[in-house]
C-alpha positions in Angstrom: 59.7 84.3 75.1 62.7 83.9 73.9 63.6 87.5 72.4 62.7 88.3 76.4 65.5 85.8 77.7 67.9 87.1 75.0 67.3 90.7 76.1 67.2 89.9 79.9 70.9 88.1 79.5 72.7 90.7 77.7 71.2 93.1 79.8 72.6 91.3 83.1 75.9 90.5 81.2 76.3 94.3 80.6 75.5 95.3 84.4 77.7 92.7 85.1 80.7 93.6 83.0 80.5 97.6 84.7 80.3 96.2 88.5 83.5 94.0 87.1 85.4 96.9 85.8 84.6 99.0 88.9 86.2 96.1 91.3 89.4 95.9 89.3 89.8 99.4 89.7 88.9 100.2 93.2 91.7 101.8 95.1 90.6 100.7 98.8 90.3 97.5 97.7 86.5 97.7 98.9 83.2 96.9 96.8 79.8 95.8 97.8 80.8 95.7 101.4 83.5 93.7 101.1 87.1 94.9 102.8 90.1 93.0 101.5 94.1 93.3 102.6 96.5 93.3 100.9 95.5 94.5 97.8 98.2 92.6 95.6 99.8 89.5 96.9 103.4 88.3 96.0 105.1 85.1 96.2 108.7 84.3 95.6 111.5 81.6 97.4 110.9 83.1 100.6 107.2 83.2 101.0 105.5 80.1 99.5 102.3 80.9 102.0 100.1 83.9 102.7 97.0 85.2 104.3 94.2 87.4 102.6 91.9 89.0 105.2 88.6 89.5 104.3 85.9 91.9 106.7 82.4 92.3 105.7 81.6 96.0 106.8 77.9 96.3 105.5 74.8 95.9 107.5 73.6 92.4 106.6 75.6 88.8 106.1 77.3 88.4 102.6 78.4 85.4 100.7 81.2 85.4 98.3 82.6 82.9 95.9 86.6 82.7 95.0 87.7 81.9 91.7 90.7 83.0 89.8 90.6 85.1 86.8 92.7 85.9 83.9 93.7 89.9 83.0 95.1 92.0 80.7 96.3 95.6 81.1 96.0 98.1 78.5 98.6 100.6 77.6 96.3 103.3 79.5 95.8 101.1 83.2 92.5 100.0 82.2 92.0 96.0 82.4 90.1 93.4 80.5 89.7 89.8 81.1 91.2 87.4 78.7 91.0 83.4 78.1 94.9 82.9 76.7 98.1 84.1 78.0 99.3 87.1 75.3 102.4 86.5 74.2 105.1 86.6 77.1 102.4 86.6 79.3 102.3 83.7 82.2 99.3 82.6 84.5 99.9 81.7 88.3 96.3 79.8 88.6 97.1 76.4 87.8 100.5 77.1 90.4 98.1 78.5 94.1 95.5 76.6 96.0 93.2 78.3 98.0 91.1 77.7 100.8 88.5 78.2 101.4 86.2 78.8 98.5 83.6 80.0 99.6 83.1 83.0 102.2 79.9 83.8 104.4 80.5 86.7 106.7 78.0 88.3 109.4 78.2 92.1 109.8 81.2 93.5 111.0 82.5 89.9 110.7 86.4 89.0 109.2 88.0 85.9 108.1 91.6 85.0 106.5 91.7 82.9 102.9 95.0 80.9 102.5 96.6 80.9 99.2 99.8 78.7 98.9 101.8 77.9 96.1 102.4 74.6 94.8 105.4 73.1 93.0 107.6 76.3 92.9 110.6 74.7 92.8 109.5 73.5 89.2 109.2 76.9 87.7 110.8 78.4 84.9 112.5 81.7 85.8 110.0 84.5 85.5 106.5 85.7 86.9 102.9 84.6 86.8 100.4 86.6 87.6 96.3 85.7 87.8 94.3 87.3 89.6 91.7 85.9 92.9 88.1 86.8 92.1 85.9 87.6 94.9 82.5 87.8 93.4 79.2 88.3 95.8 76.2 86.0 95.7 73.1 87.1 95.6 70.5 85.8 98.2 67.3 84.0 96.6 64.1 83.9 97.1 63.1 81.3 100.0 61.1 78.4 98.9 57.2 79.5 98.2 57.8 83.0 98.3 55.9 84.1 95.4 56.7 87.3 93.0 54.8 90.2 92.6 51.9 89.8 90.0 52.9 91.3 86.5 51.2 92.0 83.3 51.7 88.5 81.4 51.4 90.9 77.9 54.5 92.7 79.2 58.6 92.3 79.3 59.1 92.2 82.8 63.2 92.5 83.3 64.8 92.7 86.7 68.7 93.2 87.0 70.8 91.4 90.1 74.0 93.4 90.4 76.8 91.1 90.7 79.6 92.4 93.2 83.0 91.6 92.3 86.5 92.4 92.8 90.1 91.2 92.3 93.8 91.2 93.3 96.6 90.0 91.7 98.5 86.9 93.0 102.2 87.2 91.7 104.8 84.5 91.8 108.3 85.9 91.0 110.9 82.9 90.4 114.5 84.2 90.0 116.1 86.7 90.1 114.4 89.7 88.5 116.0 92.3 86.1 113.0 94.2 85.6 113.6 98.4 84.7 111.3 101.2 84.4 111.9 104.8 83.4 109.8 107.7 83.2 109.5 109.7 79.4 106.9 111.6 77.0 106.1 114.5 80.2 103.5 117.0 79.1 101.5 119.6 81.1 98.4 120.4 80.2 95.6 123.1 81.1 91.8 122.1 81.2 89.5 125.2 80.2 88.3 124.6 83.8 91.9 125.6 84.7 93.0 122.3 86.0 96.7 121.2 85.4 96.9 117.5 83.8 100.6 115.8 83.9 100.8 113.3 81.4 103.3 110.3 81.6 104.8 107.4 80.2 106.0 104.5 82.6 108.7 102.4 79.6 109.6 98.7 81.5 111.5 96.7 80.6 112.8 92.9 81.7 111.1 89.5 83.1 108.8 91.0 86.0 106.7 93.8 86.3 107.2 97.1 88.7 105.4 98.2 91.1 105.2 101.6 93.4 103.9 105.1 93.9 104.2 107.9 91.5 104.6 111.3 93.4 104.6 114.9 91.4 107.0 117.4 93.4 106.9 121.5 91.8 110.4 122.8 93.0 109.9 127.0 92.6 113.3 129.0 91.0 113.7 129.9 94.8 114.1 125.9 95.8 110.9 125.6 97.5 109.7 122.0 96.9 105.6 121.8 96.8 104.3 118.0 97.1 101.6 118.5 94.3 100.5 115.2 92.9 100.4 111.4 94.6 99.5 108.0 92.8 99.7 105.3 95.2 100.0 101.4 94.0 100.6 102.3 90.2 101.9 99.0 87.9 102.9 97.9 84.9 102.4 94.4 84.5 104.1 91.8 82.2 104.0 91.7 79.3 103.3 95.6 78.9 106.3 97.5 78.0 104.7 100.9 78.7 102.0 102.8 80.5 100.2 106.0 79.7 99.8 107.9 83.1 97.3 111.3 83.8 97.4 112.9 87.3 95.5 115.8 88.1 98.0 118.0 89.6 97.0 120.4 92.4 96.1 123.9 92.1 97.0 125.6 95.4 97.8 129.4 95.6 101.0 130.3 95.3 102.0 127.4 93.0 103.6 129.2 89.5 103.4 126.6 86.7 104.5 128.9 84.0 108.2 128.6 86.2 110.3 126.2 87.9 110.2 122.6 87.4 108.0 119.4 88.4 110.1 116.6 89.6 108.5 113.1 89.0 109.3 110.1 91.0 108.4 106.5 91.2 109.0 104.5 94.4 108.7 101.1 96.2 108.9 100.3 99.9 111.0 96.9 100.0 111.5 95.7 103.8 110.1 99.1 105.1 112.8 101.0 102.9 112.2 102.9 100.2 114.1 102.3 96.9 113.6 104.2 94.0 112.3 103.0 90.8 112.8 106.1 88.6 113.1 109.9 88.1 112.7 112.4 85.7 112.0 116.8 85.5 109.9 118.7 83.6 110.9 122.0 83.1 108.3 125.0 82.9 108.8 128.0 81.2 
């Protein structure tokens, strides 16, 4: 019996750990049903208060609890979740209150989640980032509903998927002198003929950046050919760098033996955009 429990809780810890990783790294912002903007929230002297909306656009009534969680991202943009700050590392939990905690939402049904920060004029110049968990609960059994009769003599396992995903909640206290620049540029070819642009995001300062990475090809006649868009790419504190791959589009016409691939990161800041960084690849 207790070789069965073992094996049933790694089994659901594993299940658990893939749904968890697929959250972090939805793009939409959208797992089991659940529809959340914005997708990162950010707090600094002029917004101590903000609004998450949530919208439950499945077919049946979901619950969901809210938690906060810690994470670290890897040098490739893959995440794991850790217990302890790494070193120049700084958690915004312990500086946000939430309400409420928990969610229940009919189909087609949307409500807002307050998050407000607490005590910012005590902070230490810098930013704190944890990130709000939204993790689905599963519905149980009602009372005297009975299970379906099983061989006693056999394992019988059964595996509740555990819906989750997160967004970061960023406070930023003064003023920031964050940098980012764009190096190590290599184009690649797949034996399926695809074109792979590798990248290296280098930051540097107190906060982390923030924007979309776009891939122009600029032909030796001028003509400029959008070819490549990552929206919403990051590199957090305390990472100093980020290895980036974009699969690059193969339309006809497009010569990647000649002319050159501009690169370009970009943030909109009051509905103008600034650019982060720059840098060309020359093909030959």
């Amino acid at each position: 019996m207790l070789n069965a429990l073992s094996l049933t809780s790694t089994l659901y810890r594993r299940l658990s750990a893939v749904l968890f990783i697929m959250g972090l790294s939805s793009v939409l912002m959208a797992q089991g049903n659940l529809l959340i903007t914005p997708k990162r929230v950010v707090f600094d002297n002029s917004k101590r208060s903000q609004v998450i909306n949530l919208a439950n656009i499945g077919k049946d009534t979901a619950r969901y609890a809210i938690s906060f969680i810690q994470i670290r991202m890897k040098d490739d943009g893959t995440f794991e979740e850790i217990k302890e700050p790494d070193a120049g590392q700084n958690f915004s939990d312990k500086h946000l209150r939430i309400f409420p905690r928990t969610v229940t939402l009919a189909p087609n049904e949307a409500q807002v989640v307050k998050v407000q920060v607490s005590q910012y004029d005590k902070l230490t110049s810098g930013e704190y980032r944890s990130h709000l968990y939204f993790r689905a609960i599963s519905n149980e059994a009602p009372l005297g509903e009975k299970s379906a009769q099983t061989d006693s003599s056999k394992l019988s396992v059964k595996l509740t998927p555990v819906f989750g995903i997160s967004i970061p909640m960023i406070i930023r206290s003064g003023p920031s002198n964050a940098k980012v620049n764009i190096s190590h540029i290599k184009l690649e070819s797949t034996p399926e003929s695809l074109k792979i642009l590798t990248a290296r995001f280098n930051r540097s300062g107190n906060m982390s950046v923030y924007g979309d990475f776009s891939v122009q090809h600029i032909s030796n006649t001028g003509k400029i050919t959008p070819v490549g868009m990552v929206r919403g790419l990051s590199v957090y504190t305390p990472n100093q760098a980020r290895e980036v791959k974009i699969k690059l589009d193969n339309k006809a016409g497009i010569d990647y033996t000649s002319g050159k691939l501009l690169l370009s990161y970009t943030n909109s800041v009051d509905g103008k955009s600034e650019k982060l960084a720059s840098s060309e690849l020359v093909l030959n």
